[in-house]
MARFIPA-378773 format. One record per residue: residue in one letter; x, y, z of N, C-alpha, C in turn; chain; residue number from 1. Coordinates in nm, 4 decimals. Atoms other than C-alpha are relative to their C-alpha. Layout:
BEGIN
SITE  rest        nu        nv        nw       cau       cav       caw        cu        cv        cw  kette   nr
SITE     A         X         Y         Z         X         Y         Z         X         Y         Z      A  NUM
...
***
This chain:
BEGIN
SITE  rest        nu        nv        nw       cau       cav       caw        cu        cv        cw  kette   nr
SITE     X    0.1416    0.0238   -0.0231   -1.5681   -2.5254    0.8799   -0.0276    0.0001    0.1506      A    1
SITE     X    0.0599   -0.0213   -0.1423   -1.7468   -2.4305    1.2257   -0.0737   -0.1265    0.0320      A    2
SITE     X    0.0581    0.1075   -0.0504   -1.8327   -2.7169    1.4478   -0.1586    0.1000    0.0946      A    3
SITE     X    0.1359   -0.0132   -0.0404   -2.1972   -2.7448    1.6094    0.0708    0.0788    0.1459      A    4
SITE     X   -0.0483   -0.0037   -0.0805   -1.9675   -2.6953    1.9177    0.0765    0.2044    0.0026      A    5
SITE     X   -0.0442   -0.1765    0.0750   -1.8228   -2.3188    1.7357   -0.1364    0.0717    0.0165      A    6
SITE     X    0.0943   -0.0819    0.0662   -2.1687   -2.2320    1.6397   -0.0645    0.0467    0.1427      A    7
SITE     X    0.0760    0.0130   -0.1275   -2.3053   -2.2637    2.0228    0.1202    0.1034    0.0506      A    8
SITE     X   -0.1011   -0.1133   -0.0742   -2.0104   -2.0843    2.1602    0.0021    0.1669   -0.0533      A    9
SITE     X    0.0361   -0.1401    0.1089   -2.0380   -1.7823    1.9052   -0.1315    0.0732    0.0213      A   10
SITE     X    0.1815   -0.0296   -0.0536   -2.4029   -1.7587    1.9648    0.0020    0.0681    0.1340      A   11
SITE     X    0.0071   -0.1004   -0.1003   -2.3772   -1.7094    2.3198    0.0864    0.0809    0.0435      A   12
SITE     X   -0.1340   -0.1503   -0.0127   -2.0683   -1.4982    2.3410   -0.1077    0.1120   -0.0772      A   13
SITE     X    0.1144   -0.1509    0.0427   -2.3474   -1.2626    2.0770   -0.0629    0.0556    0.0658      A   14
SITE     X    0.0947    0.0239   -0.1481   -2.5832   -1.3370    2.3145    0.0494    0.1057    0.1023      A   15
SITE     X   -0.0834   -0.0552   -0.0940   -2.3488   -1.1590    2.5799   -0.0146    0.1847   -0.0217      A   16
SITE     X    0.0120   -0.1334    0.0014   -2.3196   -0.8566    2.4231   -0.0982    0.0725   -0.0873      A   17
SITE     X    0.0921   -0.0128    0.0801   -2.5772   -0.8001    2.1988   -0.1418    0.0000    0.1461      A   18
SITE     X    0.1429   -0.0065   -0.1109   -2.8354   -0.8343    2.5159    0.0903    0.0804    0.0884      A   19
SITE     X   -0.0284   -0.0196   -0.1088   -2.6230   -0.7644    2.7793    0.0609    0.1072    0.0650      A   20
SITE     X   -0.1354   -0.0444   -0.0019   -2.2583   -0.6435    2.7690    0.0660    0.0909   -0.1210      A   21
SITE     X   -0.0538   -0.0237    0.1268   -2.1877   -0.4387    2.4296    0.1279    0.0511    0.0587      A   22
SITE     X   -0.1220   -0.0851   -0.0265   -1.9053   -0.2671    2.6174    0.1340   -0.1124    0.0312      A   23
SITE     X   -0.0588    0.0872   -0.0119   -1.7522   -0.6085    2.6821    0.1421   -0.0281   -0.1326      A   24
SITE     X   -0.1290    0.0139    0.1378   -1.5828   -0.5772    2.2967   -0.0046    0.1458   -0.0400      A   25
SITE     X    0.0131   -0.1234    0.0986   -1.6514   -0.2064    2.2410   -0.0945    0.0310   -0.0530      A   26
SITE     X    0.1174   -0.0156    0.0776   -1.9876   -0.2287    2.0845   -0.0566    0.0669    0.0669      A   27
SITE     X    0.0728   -0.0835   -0.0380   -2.2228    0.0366    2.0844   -0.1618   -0.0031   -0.0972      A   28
SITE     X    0.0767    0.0030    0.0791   -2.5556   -0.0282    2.0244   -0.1476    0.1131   -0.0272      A   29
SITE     X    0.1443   -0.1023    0.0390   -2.8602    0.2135    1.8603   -0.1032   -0.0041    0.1283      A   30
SITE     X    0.0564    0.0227   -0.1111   -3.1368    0.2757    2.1034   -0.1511   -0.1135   -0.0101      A   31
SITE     X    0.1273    0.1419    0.0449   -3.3570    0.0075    1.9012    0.0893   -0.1023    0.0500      A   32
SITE     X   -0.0416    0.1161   -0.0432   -3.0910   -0.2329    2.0239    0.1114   -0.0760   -0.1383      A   33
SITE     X   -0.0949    0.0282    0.1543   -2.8973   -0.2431    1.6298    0.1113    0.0055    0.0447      A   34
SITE     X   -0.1477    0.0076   -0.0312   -2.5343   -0.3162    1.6281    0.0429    0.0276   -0.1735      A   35
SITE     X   -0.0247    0.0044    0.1480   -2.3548   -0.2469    1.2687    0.0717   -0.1367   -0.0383      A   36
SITE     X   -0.0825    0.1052    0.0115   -2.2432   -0.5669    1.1252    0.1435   -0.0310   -0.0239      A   37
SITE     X   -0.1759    0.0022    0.0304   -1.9450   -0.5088    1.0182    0.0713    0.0231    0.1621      A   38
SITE     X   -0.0687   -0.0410   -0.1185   -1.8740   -0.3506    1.3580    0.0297   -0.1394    0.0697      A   39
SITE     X    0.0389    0.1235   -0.0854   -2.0240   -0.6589    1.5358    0.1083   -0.0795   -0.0391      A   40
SITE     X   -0.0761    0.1022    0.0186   -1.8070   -0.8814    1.3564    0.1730    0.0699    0.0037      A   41
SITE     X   -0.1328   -0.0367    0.0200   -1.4376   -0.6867    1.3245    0.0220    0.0189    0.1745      A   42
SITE     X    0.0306   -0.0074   -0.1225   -1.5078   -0.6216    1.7224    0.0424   -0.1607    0.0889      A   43
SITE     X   -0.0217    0.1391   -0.0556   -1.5475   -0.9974    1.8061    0.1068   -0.0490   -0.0605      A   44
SITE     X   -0.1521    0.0453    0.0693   -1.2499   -1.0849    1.5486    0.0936    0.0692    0.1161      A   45
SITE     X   -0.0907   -0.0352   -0.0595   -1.0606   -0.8633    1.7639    0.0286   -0.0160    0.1983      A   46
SITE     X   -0.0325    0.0766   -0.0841   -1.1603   -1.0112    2.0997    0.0543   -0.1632   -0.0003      A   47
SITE     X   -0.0791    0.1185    0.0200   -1.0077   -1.3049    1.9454   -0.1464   -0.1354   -0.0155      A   48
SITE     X    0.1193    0.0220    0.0204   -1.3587   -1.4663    1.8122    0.0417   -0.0744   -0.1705      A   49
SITE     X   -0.0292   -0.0221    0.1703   -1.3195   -1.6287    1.4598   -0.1487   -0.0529   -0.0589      A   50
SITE     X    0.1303   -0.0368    0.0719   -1.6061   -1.4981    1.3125    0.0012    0.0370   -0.1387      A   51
SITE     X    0.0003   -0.0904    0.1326   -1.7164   -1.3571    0.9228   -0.1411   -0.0230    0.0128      A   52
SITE     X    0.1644    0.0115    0.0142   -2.0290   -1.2839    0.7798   -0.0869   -0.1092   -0.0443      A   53
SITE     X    0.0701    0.1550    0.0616   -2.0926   -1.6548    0.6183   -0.0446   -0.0419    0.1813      A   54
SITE     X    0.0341    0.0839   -0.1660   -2.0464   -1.7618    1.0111   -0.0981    0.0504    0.0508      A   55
SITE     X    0.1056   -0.0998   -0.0594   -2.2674   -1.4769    1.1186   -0.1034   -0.0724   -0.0324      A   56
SITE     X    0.1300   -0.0071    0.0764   -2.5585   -1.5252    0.8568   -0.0154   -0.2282    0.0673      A   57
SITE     X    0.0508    0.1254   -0.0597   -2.5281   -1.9341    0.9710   -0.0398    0.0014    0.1148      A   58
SITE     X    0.0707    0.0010   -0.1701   -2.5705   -1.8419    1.3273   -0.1277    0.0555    0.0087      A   59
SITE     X    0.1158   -0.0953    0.0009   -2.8602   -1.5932    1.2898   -0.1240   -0.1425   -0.0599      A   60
SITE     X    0.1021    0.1129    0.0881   -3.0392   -1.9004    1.0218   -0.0183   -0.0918    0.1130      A   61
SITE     X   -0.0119    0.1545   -0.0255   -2.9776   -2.1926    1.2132   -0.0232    0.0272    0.1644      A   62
SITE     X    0.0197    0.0198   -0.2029   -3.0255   -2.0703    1.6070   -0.1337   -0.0197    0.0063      A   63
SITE     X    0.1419    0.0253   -0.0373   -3.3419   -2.2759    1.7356   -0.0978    0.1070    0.0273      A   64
SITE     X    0.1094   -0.0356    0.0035   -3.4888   -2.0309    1.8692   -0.0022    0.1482   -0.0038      A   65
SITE     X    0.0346   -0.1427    0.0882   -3.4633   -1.7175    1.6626    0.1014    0.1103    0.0790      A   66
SITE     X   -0.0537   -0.1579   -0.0505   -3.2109   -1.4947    1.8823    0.0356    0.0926   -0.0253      A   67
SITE     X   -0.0377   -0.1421    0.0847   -3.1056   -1.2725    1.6519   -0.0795   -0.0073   -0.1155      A   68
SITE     X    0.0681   -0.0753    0.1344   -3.2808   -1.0751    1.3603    0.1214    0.1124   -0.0639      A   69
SITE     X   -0.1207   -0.0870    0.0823   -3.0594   -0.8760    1.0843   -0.1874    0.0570   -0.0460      A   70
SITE     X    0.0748   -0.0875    0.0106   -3.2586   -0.5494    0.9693   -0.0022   -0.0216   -0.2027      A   71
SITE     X    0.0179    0.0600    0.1118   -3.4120   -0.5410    0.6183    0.1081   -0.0359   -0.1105      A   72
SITE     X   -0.1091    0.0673    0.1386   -3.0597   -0.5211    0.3804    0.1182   -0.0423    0.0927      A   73
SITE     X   -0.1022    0.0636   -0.1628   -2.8723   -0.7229    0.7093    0.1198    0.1191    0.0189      A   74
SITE     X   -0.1127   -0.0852   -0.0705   -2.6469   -0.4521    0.7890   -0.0203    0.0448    0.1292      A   75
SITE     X   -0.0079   -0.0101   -0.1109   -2.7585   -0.4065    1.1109   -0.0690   -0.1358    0.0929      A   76
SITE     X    0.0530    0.0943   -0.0651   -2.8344   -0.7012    1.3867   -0.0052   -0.0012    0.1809      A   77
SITE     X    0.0166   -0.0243   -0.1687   -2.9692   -0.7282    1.7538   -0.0589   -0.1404    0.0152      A   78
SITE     X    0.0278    0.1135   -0.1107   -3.1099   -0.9759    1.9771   -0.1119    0.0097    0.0009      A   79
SITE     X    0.1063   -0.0123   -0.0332   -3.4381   -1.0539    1.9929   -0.0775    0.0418    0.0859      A   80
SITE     X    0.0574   -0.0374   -0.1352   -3.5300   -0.9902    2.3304    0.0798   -0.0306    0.1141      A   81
SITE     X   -0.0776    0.0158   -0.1265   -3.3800   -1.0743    2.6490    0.1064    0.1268    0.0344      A   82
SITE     X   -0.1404   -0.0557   -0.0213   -3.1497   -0.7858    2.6884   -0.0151    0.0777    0.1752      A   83
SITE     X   -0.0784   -0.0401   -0.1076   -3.0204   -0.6541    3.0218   -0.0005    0.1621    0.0354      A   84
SITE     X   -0.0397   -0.0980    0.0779   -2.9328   -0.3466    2.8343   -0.1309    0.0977   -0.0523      A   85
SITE     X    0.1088   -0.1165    0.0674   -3.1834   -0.0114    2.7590   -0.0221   -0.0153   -0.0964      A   86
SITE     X    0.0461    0.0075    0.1804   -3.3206   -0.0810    2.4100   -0.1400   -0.0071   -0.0196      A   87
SITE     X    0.1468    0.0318    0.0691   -3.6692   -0.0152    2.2389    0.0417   -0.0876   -0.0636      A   88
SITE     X   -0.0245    0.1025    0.1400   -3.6956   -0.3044    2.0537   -0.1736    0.0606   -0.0684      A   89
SITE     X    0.1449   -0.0715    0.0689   -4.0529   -0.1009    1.9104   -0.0977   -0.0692    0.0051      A   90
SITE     X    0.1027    0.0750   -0.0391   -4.2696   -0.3587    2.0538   -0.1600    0.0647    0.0117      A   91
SITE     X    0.0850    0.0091    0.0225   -4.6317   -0.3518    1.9708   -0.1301   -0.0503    0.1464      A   92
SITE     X    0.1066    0.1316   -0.0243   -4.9005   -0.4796    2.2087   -0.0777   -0.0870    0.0023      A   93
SITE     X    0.0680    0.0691    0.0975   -5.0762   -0.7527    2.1389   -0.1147   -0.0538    0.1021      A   94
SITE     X    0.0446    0.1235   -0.0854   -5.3390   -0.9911    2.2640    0.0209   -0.1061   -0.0026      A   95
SITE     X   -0.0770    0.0881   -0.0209   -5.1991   -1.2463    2.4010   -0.1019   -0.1646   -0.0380      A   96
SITE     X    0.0723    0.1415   -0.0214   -5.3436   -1.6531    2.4117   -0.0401    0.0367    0.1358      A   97
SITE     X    0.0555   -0.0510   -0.1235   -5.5622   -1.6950    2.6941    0.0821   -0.0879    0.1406      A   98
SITE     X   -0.0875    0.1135   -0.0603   -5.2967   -1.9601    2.8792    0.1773    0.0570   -0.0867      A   99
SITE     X   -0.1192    0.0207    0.0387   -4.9082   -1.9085    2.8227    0.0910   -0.0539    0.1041      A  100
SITE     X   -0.0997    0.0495   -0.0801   -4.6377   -2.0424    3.0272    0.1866    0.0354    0.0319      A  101
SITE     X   -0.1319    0.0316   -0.0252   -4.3178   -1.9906    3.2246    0.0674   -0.0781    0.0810      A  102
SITE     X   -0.1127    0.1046   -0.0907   -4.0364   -2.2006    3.2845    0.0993    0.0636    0.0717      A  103
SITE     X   -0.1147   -0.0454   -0.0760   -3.8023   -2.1545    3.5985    0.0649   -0.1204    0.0682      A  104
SITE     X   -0.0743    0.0705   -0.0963   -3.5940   -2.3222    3.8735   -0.0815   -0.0296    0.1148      A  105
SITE     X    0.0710    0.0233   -0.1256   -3.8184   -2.5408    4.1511    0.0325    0.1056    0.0909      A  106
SITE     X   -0.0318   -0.1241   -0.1182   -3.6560   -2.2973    4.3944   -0.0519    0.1219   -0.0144      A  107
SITE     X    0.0314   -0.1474    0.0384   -3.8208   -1.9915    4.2696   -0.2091   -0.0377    0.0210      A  108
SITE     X    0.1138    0.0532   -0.0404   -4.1343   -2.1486    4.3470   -0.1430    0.0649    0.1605      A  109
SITE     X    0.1034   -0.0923   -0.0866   -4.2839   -1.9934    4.6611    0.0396    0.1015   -0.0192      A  110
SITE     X    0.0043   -0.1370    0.0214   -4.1365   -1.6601    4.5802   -0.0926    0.0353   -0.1367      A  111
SITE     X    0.1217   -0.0630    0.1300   -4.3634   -1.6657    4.2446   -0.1063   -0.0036    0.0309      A  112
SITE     X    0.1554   -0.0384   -0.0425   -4.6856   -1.7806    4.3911   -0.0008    0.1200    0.1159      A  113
SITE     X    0.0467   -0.1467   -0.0366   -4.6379   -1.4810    4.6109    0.0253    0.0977   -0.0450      A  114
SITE     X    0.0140   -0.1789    0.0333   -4.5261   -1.2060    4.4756    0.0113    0.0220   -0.1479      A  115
SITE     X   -0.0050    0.0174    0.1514   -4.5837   -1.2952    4.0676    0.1617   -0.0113   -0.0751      A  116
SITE     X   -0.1317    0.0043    0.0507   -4.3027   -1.3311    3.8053    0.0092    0.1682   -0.0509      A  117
SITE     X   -0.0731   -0.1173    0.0537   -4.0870   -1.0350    3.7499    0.0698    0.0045   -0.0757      A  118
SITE     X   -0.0707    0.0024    0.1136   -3.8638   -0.9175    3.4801    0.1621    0.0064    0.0372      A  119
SITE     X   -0.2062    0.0066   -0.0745   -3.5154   -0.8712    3.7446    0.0613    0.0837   -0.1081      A  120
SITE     X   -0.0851   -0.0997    0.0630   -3.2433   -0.7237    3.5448   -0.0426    0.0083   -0.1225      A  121
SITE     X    0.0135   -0.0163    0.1822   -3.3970   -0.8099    3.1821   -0.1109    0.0820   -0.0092      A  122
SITE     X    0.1321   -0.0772    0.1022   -3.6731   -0.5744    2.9838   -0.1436   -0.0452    0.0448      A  123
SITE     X    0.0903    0.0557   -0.0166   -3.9322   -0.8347    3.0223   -0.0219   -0.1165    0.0990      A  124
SITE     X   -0.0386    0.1428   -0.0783   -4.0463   -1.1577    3.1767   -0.0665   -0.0700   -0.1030      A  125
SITE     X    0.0733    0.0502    0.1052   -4.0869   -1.3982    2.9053   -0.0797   -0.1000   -0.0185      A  126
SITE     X    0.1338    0.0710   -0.0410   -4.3581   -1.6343    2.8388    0.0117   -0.0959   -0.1375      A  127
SITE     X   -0.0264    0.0988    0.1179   -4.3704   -1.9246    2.6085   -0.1730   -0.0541   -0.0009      A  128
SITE     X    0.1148    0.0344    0.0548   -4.6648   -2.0366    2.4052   -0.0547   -0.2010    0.0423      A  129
SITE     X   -0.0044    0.1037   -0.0321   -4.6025   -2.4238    2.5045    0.0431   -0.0499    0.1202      A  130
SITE     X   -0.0349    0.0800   -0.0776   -4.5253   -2.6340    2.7899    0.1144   -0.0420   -0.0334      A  131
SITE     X   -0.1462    0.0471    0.0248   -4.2090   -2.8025    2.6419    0.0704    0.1239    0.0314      A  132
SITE     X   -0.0401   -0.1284    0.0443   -4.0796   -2.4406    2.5381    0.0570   -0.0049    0.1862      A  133
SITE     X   -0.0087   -0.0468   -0.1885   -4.1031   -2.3371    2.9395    0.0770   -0.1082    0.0654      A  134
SITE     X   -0.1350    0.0853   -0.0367   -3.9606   -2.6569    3.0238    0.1774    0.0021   -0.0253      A  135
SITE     X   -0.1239   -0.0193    0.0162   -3.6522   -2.6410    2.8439    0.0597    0.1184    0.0595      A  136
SITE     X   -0.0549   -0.1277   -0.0504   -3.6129   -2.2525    2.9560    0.0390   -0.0466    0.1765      A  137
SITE     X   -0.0244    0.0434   -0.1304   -3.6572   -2.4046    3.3283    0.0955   -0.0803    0.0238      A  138
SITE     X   -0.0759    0.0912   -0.0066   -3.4463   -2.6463    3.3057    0.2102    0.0472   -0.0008      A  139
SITE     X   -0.1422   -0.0564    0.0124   -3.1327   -2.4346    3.2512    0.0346    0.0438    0.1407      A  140
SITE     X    0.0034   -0.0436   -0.0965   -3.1791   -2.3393    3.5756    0.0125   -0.1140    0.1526      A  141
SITE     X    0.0345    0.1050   -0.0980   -3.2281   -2.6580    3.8027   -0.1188   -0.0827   -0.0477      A  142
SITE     X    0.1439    0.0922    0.0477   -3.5518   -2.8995    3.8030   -0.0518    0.0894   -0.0458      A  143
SITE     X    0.1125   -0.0704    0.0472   -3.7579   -2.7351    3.6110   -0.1480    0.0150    0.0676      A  144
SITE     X    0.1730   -0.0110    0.0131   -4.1302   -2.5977    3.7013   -0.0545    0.0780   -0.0954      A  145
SITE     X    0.0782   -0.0633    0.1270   -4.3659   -2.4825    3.4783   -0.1301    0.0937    0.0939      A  146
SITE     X    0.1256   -0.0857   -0.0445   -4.6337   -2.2032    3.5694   -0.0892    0.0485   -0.0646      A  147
SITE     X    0.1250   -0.0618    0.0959   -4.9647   -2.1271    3.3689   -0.0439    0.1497    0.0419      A  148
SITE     X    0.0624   -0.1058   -0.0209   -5.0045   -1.7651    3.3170   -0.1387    0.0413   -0.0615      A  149
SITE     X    0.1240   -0.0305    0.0509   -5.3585   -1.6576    3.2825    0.0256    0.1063   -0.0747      A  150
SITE     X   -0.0564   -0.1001    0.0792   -5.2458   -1.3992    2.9978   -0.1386    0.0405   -0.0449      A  151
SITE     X    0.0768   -0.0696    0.0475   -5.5839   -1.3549    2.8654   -0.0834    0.0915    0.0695      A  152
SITE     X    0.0392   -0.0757   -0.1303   -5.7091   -1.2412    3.2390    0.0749    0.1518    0.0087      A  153
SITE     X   -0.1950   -0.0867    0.0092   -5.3919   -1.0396    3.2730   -0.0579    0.1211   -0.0480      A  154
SITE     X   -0.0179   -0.0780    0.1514   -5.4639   -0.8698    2.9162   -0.1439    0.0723    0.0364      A  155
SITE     X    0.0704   -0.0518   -0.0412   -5.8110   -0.8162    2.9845    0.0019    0.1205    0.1207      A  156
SITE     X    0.0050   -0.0480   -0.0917   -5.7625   -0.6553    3.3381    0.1054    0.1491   -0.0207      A  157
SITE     X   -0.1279   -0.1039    0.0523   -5.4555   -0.4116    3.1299    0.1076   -0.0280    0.0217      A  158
SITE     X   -0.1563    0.0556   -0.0271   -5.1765   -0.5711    3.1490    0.0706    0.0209   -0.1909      A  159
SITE     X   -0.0305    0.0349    0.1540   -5.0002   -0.5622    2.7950    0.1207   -0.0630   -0.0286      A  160
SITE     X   -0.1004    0.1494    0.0804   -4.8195   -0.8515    2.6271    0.0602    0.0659   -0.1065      A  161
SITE     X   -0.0858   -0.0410    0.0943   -4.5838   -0.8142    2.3616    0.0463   -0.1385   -0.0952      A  162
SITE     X   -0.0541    0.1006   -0.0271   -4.4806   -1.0522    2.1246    0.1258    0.0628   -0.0741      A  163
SITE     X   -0.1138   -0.0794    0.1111   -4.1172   -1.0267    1.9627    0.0025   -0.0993   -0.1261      A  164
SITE     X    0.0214    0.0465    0.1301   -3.9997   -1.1760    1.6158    0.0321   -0.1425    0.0192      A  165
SITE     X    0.0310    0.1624   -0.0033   -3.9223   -1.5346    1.7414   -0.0950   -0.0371    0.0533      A  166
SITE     X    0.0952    0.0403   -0.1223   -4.2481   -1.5719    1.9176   -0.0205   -0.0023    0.1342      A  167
SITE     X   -0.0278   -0.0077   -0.1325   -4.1323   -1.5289    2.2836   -0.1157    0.1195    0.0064      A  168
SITE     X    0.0635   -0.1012   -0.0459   -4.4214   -1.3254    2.4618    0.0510    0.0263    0.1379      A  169
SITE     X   -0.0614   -0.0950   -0.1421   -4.3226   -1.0513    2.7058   -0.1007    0.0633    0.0671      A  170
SITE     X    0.1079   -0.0618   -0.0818   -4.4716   -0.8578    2.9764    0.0618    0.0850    0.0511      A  171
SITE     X   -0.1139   -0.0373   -0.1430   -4.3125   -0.6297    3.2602   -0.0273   -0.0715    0.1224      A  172
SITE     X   -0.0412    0.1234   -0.1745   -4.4658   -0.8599    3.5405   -0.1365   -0.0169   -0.0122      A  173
SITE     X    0.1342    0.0608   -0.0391   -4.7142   -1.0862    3.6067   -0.0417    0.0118    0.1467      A  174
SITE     X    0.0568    0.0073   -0.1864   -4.9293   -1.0305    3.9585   -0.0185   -0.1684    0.0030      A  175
SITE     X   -0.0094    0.1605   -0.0184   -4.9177   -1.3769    4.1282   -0.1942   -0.0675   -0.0059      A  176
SITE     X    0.1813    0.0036    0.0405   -5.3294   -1.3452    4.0967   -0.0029   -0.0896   -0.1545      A  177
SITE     X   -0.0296    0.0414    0.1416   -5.2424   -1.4801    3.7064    0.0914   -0.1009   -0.0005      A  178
SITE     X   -0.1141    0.1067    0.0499   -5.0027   -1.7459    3.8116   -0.0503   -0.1229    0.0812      A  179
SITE     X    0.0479    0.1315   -0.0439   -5.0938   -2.0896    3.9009    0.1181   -0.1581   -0.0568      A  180
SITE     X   -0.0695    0.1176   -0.0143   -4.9184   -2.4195    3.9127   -0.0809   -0.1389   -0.1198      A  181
***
């Protein structure tokens, strides 16, 4: 039986290559960002990972906040968003709320009110629907700050939002005109 302590380690080792690194175990993923499951898992068994598909399908259920999706008959699985890595994930645009929020590291603080948040090495820059949400994301980082993006300004002016399947809304970059304290 996998401890809470297994399930967190497994996760972000997926995490790793599933966003990031697929070449890290050999994985090669589709240009939607799909991995084959079977692959995914005989791959990580063989970087020395003790994984199966019961462990899989518990990690995918049970991760707070949605990082992986399996495709409609689960044989294929990717990452929700965050990746590193070239992938359509076939994102939609949407309209966004007229307020969303991101969380970072106090230190990143005068470089956002001037020159907006950017997306750096990942796809997007992501945006959380709550205040807590943004906190906790900031917080991985150092003190946390929180920044109110005017998303419905943004959206209006052409900017386009995205959301993916755990709720995380994306962007490619906010102008610092849309970001406030």
């Amino acid at each position: 039986m996998a401890t809470e302590k297994d399930l967190k380690h497994l996760s972000k080792f997926m995490s790793l290559v599933l966003r990031h690194r697929p070449e890290a175990i050999g994985l090669e993923l589709d240009e939607s960002g799909w991995a084959d499951v079977s692959t995914l898992i005989a791959k990580m068994q063989d970087s020395g990972s003790a994984i199966d598909v019961e462990l899989l399908n518990q990690i995918v259920a049970t991760n707070a906040k949605k990082r992986f999706a399996f495709n409609d008959d689960s044989s294929k699985i990717r990452a929700s968003q965050g990746h590193s890595v070239a992938v359509d994930l076939g994102f939609v645009p949407q309209q966004p709320p007229e307020m969303l929020f991101h969380g970072t590291a106090a230190q990143n603080r005068d470089a956002i009110l001037a020159e907006g948040l950017k997306k750096g090495t990942r796809q997007h820059v992501h945006l959380s629907t709550d205040t807590e949400t943004a906190k906790q994301v900031g917080s991985r980082h150092g003190r946390p700050i929180i920044f109110t993006v005017l998303s419905g300004q943004a959206h209006k002016d052409g900017y386009k939002f995205y959301q993916s399947e755990n709720g995380v809304w994306l962007t490619d970059n906010v102008p610092a005109k849309y970001v406030a304290l």
